[in-house]
N, C-alpha and C positions, 0 to 999 in steps of 0.2 A: 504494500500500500504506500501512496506517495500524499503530501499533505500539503495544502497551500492555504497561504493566511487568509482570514475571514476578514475583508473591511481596514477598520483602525482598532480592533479589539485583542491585535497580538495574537489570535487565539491559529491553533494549527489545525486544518481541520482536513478529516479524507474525504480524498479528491471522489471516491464512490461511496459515499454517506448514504442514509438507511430514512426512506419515506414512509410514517407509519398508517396513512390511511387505508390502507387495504386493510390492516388488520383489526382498524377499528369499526367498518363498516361501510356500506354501498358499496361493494366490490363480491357479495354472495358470500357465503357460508364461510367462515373463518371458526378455527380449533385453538382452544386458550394456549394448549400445550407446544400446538407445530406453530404457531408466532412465535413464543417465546425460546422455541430450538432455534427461530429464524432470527432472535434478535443477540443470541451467543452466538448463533455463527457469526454476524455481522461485527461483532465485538472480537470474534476468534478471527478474525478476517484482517483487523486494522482498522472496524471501524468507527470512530469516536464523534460523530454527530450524528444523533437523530431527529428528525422532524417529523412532528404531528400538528393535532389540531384539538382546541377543547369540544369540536363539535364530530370526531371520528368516534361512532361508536358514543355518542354522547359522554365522551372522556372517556371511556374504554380503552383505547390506545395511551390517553396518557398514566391510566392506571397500573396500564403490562408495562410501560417504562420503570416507572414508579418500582415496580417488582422487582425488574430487570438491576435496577441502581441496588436493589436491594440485596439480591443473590451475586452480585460481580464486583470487586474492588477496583479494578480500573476506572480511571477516571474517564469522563466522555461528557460532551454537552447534548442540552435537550431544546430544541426550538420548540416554541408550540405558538399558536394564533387566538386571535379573539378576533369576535364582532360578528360573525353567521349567526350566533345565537339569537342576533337581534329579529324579533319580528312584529313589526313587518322591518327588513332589513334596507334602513335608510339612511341618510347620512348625519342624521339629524340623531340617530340613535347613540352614534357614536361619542358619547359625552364624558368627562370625568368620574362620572357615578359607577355608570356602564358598564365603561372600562376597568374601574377598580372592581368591582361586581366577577366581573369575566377574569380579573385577573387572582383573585381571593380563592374562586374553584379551581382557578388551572393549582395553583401554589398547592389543594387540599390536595389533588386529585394526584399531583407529581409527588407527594410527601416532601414540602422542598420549603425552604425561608425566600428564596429567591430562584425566581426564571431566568436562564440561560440569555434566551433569546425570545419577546415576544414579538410578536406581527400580525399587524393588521391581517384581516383575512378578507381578504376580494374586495374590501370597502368599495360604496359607490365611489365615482370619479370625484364628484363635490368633496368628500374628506381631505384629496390631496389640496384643496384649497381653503382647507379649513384649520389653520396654524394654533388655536388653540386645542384640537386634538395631539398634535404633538408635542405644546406644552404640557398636556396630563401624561404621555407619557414621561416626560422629561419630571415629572413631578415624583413617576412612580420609581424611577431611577435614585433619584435622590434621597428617596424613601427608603432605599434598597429593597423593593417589591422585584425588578426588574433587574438584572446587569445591562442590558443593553437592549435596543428594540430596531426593528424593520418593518418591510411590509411584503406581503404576497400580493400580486397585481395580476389583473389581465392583459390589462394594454401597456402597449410601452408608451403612452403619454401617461400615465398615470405614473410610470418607473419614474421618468425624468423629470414630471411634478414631484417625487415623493424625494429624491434624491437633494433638490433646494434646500432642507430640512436638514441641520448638522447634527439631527443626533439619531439621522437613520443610517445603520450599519450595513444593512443588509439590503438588498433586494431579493426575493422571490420570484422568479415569471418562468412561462413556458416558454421554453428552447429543447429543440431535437431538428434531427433531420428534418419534419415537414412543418419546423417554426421555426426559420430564420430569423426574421423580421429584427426579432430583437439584437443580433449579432451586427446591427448597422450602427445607429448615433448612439442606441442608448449603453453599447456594449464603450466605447470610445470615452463616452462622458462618465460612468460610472470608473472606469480605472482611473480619471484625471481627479476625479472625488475619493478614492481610496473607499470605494463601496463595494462590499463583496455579492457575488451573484451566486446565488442555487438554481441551478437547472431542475425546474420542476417537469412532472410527466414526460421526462427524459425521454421515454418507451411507446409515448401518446397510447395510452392506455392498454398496454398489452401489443396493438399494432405492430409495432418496430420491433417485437419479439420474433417475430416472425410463426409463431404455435398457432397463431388464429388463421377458421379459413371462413368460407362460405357455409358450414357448416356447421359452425361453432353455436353452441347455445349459452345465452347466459342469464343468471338467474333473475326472480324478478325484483330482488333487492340489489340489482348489480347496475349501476350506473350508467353499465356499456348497453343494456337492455331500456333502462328509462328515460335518458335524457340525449341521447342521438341527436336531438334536435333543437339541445335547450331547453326540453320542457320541465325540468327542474331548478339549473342554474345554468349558468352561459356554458353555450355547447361546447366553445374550446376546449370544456374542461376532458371532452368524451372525445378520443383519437385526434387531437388536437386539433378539433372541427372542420378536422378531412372526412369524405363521403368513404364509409365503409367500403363498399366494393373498389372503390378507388386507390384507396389505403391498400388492399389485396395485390392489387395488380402491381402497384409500386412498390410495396414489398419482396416481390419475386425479381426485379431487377435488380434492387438493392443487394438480395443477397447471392449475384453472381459479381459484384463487386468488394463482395467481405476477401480477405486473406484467407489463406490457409491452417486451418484449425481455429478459427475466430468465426463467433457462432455469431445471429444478428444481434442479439440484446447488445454482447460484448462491442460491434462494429457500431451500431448507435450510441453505444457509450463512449467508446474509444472516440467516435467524431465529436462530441461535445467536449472532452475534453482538450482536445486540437486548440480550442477558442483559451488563450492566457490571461482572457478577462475574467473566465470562468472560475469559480472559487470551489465549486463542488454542484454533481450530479447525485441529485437524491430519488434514486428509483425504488418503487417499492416492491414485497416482496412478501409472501405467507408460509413461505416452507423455506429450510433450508439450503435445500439444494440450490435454489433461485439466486440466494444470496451469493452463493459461491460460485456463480458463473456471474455474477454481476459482480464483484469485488477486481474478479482475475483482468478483469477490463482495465482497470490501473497499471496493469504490470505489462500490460500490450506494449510493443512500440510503436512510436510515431505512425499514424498512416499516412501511405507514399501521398504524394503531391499532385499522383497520374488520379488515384482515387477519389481525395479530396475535390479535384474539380469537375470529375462524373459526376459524384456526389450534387455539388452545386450545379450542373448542369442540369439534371432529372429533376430539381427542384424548380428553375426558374421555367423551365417548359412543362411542368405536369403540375405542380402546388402554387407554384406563385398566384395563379390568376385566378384560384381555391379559397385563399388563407391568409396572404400576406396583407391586404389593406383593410380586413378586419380588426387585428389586436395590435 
């Protein structure tokens, strides 16, 4: 495992870090025991950040963390979010009360005096213009409620609004193979802010795994089954609001373009890390075995430069004109 600093926080963090929503919920049937073998190996692996949400599993995930710190001496950090809670979820929700509210469960739920890392979770756009939300977190730092705070985003105007703010450390957003977008200005101006980046839905949901076909079923508490089309929360979140059968097809090109003995999860991981803006790829994972072919992806080398621009070629002729001037 190789580790690169997070932001201005000093903190050394693996570059294949450990995403806990799947094992908290809307991703189908999860088993207490095979998460928590998945989240030792990710620990046996090298690796030391994990990210959740207080709304995974309604704190479920942050409870198996909780466990996790509990049965393992290694040190490691824990992200988690606030604000889905809110409903109806507006920006207007987003207040000092709220916040502290949201922040009081995660602290009971993690067994903890202070959070790692909190972040905003998808706020509306109006938050990043709303500067006294990120005086309450700056309040809750002080407090020592919080060590440090960020935010998870859809859009990258929302990244490069949230970034204005000097005491946001982090950024959150979707990047993989069929979510460039973000790898243009906001990747440039976050390194010039010393803002670290987590590559969320690394895998766009399974997709870039390359295991899903046209045949695949999933369950009806499974995200990839209910909101396809946004009808729960913004669809980017479900195959990075690429058209299923689309995503198929581009898959199987993709992977006569992987190296040799480098499966696709590992080729979609290995390309995000390519970007030196990137601070860490947080993919998730329910069983063990998953973990350890997603870890191995650190220890890949470089991909060639003949790959990298296939890569970006299948993208601007088959997704760009899909997905790039939505987020």
């Amino acid at each position: 495992m190789k580790y690169r600093t997070l932001g201005r926080t000093g903190w050394k963090v693996s570059e294949i870090s450990f995403g806990a929503w799947a094992i908290g919920g809307t991703w189908g049937k999860v088993d207490d025991r095979e998460s928590l073998a998945a989240l030792h190996a990710a620990l046996d692996g090298g690796v030391n950040f994990f990210d959740t949400a207080d709304v995974y599993g309604d704190g479920h995930s942050e409870r198996l963390l909780a466990k996790l710190k509990k049965e393992r001496k290694e040190k490691f950090y824990i992200a988690t979010k606030a604000g889905r809670r809110l409903n109806p979820h507006v920006a207007e929700g987003y207040n000092h009360r709220n916040l502290t509210a949201f922040v009081e469960r995660s602290l009971k739920n993690l067994r903890t005096d202070a959070i790692d890392l909190l972040q905003l979770h998808s706020a509306p756009t109006a938050v990043y213009y709303m500067p006294e939300v990120f005086a309450a977190l700056d309040d809750m730092v002080r407090a020592g409620k919080i060590r440090h705070y960020g935010v998870s985003v859809e859009k990258v105007e929302e990244a490069l609004k949230a970034i204005e703010f000097p005491g946001v450390q982090s950024v959150q957003i979707i990047f993989n193979i069929f979510r460039q977008r973000p790898g243009e200005l906001f990747f440039t101006e976050a390194r010039r802010r010393q803002v670290g980046i987590l590559a969320r839905v690394p895998l766009a949901s399974g997709l870039l795994s390359g295991k899903l076909t046209r045949t695949s079923k999933f369950e009806k508490d499974d995200h990839r089954h209910f909101n396809r089309h946004g009808e729960a929360f913004d669809r980017g979140e479900t195959f990075a609001g690429v058209d299923y059968e689309t995503g198929l097809k581009l898959v199987e090109q993709l992977r006569r373009l992987a190296p040799v003995d480098v499966t696709m999860p590992q080729l979609a991981l290995r390309w995000i890390l390519e970007f030196p803006a990137v601070t860490c790829a947080i993919p998730g994972a329910k069983r063990p075995a998953q973990v350890q072919e997603n870890v191995a992806a650190a220890d890949l080398p470089h991909l060639p430069k003949a790959t990298m621009k296939k890569i970006q070629a299948l993208y601007d002729r088959r997704v760009r004109p899909l997905v790039h001037h939505y987020w």
